[in-house]
N, C-alpha and C positions, 0 to 999 in steps of 0.2 A: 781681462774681464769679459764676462758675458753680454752679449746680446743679442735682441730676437728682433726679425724683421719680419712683419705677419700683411704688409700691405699686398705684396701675391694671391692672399684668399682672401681679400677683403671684396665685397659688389663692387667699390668702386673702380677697380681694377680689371675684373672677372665678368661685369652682371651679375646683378641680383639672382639671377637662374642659378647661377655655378658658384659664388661666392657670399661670404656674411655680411650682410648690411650692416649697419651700423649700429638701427633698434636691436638686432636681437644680439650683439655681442653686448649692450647695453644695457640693455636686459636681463643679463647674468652679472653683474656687476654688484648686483646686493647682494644673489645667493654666493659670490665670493668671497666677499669681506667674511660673511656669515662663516661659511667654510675655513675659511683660513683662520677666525679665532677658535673654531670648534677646535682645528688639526691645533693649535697654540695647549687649548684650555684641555686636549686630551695626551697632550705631551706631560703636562702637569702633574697628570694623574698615573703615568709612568708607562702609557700606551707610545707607539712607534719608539721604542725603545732605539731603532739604527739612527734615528737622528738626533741622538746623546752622544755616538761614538766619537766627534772630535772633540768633545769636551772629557775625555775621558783620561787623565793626565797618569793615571797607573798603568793603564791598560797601555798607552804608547811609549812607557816608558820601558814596557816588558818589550814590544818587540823592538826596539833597538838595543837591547842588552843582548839579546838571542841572536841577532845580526850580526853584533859584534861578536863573540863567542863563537859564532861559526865561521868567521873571516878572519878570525885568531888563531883556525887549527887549517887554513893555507887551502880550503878551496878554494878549485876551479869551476866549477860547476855545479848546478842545482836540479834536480828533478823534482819539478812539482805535479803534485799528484790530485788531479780533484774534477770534478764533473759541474755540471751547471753553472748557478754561480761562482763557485767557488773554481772554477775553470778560466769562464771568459772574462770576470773582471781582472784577474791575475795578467789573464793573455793581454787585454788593453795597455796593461802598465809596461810588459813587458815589450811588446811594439812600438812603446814612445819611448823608453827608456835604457833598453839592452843596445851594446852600442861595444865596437873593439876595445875597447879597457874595461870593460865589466867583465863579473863573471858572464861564464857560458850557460840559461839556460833553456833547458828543456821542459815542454809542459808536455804532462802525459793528461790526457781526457778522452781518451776513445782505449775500446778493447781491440780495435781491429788487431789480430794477431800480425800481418806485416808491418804497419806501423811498428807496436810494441819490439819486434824482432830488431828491426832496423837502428830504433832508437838506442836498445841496450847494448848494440854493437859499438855505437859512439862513445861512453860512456866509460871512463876511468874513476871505476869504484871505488881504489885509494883517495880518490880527489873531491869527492862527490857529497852533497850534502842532500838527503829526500827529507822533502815535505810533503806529509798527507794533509788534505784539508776534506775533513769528512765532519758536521758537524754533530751528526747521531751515531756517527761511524760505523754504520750498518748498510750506506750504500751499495749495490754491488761492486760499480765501476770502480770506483777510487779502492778502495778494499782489495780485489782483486790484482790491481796496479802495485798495491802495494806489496801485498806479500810476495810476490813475483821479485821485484825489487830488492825487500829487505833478503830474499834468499843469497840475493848476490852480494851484497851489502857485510851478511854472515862469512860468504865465504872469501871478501876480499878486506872487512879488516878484524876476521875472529869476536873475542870477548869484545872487542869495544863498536861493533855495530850499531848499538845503541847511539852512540855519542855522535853518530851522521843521518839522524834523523830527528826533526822538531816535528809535531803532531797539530795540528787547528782544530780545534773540538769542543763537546761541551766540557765543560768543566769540571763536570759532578758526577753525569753520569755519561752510559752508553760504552760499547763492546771496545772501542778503539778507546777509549780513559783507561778500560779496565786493563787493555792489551799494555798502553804506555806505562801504567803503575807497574805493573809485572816484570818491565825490563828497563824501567830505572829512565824511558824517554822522555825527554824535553817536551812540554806542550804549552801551546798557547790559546788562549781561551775564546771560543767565539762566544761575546756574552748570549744566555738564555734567550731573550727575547726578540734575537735579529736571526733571520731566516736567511739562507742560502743566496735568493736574490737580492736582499738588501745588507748584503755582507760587507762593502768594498770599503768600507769606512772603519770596519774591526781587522786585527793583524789579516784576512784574508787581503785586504790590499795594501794595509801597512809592510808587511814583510817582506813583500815581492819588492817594493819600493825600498826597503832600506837593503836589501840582497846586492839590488842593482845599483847601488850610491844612489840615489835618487835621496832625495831632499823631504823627507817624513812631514818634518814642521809646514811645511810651504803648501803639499797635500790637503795638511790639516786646517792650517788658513784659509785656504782656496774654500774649500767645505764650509769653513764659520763665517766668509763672506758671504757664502749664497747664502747659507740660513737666513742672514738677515734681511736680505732682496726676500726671500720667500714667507717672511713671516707678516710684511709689511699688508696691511690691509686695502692700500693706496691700489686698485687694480692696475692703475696706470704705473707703477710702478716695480709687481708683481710679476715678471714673465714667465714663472711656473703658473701661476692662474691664468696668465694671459693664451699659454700654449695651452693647456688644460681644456679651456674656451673654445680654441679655436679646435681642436680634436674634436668634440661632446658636440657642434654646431653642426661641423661638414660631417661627420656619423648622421647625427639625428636628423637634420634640417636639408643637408643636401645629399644624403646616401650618398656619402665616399666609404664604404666602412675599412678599406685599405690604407693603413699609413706605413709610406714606405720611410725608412729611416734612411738620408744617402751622407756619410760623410765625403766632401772631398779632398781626403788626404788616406795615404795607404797606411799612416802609424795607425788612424782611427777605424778603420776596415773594423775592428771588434766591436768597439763600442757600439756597431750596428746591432751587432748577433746578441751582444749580452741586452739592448735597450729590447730587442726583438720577445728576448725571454722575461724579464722585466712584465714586460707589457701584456705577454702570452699566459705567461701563471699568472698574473696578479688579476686582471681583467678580464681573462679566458672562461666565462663561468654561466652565460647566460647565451639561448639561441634565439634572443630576441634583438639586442643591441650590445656592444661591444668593440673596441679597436681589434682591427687584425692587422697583428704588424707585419712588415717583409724588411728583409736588414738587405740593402747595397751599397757601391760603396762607388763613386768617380773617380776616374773617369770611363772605368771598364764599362759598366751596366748603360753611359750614354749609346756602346755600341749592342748590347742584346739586348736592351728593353723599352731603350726610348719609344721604338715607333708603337711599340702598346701604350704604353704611358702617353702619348700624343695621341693616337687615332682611334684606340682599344676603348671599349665601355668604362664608363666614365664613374669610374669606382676607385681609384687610388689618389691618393694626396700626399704631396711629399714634404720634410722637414731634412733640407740641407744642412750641411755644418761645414763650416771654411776657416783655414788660416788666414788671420789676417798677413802677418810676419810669417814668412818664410825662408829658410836656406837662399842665399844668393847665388844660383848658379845659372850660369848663360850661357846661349848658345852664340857661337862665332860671329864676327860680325858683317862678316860677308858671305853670303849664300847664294849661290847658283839660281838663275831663272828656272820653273814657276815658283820656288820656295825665299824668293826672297823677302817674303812679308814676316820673317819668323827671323830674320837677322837682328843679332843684339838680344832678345827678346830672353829674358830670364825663365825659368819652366816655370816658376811663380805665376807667372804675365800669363802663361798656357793654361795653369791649372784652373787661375780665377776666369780667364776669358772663358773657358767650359763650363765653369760652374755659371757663369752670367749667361752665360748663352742657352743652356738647358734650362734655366729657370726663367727667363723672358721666353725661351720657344712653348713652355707649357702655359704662361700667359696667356702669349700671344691666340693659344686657343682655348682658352680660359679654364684653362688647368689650375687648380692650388697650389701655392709653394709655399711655404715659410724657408728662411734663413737663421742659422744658428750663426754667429760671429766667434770665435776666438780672435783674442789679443794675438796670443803666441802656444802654442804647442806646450807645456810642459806643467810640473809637479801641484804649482799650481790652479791653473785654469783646470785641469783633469778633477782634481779635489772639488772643482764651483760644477761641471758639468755632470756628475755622477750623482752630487747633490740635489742638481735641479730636474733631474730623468724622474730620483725616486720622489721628490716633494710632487711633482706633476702627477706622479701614479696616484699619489692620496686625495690631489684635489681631484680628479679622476672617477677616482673610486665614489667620492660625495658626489659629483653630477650622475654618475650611471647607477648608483646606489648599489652600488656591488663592494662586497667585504676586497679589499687587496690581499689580505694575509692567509695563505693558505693555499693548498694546491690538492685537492682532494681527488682530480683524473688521473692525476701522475703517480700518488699513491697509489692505488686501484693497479697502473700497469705496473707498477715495483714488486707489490703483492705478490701479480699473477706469473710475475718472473721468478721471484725464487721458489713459489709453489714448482714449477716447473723442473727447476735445477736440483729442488729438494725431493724431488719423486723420481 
């Protein structure tokens, strides 16, 4: 299970100078109830469409049929192909999950041609299964990735190419539907009304999870628990409202407008970059107020960026995330003098004494922290934590009164890139 510890940016903690008093997180306590039935009462009406997806008993029942079907023709390996979200949620799963008895895979999201070079060198095209995930299928990135791909794909198993690639797209329409009709490929459907960063709950993060043996069901549980933490009006009970709050306060109230997102754990290093973009498209839309995220990750960033975060201008706020349960591994139990205060000592014992230690030293000079808990790492808690990023973004969206849905700057640069390439 999840939980959130916000007493780090509370005044009583911090002072009233640097941290939220008590009236004014109190304050917002009606306009959330208020919000949280609106986000209820406009679910109803068939709006936030990505937070139906684990209710969706056809739609999950496709991609483990496609899982299995692909693990019935004896791959080793997966090429998945996709940009934005449909990149970093995948990568997330694949960091907690990819493990010596899974298959092998590889995520392509960048053109860089040495990357691309290096990757396809790895790669036994006999053994290989490519996923696009492009949902208009007009992207450049993944598009590009692709037919590069399927080229080798043709020349290493002929006529049956097809049969090593499943497609994630809309359903109905767009270039990559019309491509897959044409040549008889597998696809699975990203429903209409979920956008690339709110994907992770449609086969965009279903698939990667049943690819890797990962536990589909457990995902989707994990997901239908936080729903209900999130729908609840009880603000004391809410910690998507509650983080939600505490974002909209230290923005508004105390000009933090930087929230840096730090997990302490290296499987979660993505979940930085995908919450980063999340946060970037959804709320990126106004040059008056708005979160600006920065995704890091401990314990590396304790050594390049602490002493800004400690000394530097007093504009960033941070949201930790920790395992509670960890791997058991220890270090010897006798060590050599000046390091024998580390004898015995599990990296568990290391990780969290960092994570304690960086979030009392940003106290300590009344820096903001919150803490995100994890129980344990897996199929799960990942389902309640992706959940509760995108329910935050909506309640988000109602305090800064900015639409979430939609990315109109990003469009604009896609434009002026294939105008380019087309000339």
């Amino acid at each position: 299970m999840l939980t959130l510890d916000i007493t780090n940016a509370l005044a009583k903690t911090i002072t009233p100078s640097f941290g939220i008093p008590d009236q004014e997180l109190s304050a917002l306590r009606t306009s959330m109830k208020r919000y949280t039935e609106d986000w209820l009462n406009e679910r109803k009406k068939g709006e936030h469409a990505w937070s139906m997806d684990p209710y969706d008993k056809k739609m999950i029942d496709s991609v483990k049929e496609a899982a299995s079907k692909a693990k019935a023709s004896r791959i080793r390996s997966v090429v998945w192909i996709g940009i934005g979200g449909s990149g970093l949620g995948p990568k997330v799963i694949r960091e907690v999950l990819e493990g010596p008895d899974t298959i092998e895979f590889h995520l392509l999201d960048t053109i860089d041609p040495s990357i691309f070079e290096m990757t396809m060198k790895l790669i036994d095209w006999k053994r290989t299964l490519v996923v696009v995930a492009s949902k208009s299928g007009g992207t450049l990135e993944p598009m590009s990735l692709f037919f590069a791909c399927w080229e080798k794909l043709k020349t290493a198993m002929k006529e049956r190419a097809n049969e090593r690639v499943v497609a994630l797209t809309d359903p109905k329409s767009g270039n990559l539907n019309k491509f897959c009709k044409e040549n008889a490929i597998d696809m699975l459907a990203i429903p209409p009304g979920v956008g690339g960063r709110f994907s992770i709950l449609s086969p965009i993060g279903l698939f990667p999870i049943a690819l890797l043996d990962g536990d589909v069901d457990e995902f989707v549980r994990g997901a239908k628990e936080m729903d209900t933490i999130c729908q609840n009006t009880n603000f004391d009970e809410n910690i998507a409202a509650q983080l939600a709050c505490v974002q909209f306060l230290l923005d508004t109230k105390r000009s933090y407008p930087i929230r840096v997102i730090m997990p302490y754990s290296q499987r979660l290093e993505s979940i930085a970059r995908w919450n980063q973009q999340l946060i970037a498209e959804s709320l990126g839309k106004t040059e008056t107020a708005n979160p600006i995220p920065l995704a890091a990750v401990g314990t590396q960033d304790q050594h390049s960026l602490l002493q800004q975060w400690m000394a530097g201008p007093r504009k960033t706020w941070h949201i930790f995330i920790r395992e509670e349960n960890k791997p058991q591994v220890n270090l010897p139990e006798k060590i050599e003098e000046p390091f024998e205060y580390l004898a015995g000592k599990s990296f568990g014992d290391l990780v969290d004494a960092c994570h304690l230690g960086t979030a009392q030293a940003l106290a300590s000079v009344n820096r903001p922290n919150v803490t995100l808990s994890i129980s344990e790492l897996n199929e799960r808690t990942l389902g309640e934590l992706f959940f509760f990023f995108m329910t935050e973004v909506i309640f988000l969206g109602k305090l800064y009164r900015i639409d979430p849905y939609g990315q109109p700057g990003v469009e604009i640069g896609k434009n002026m890139t294939k105008e380019m390439l087309s000339n």
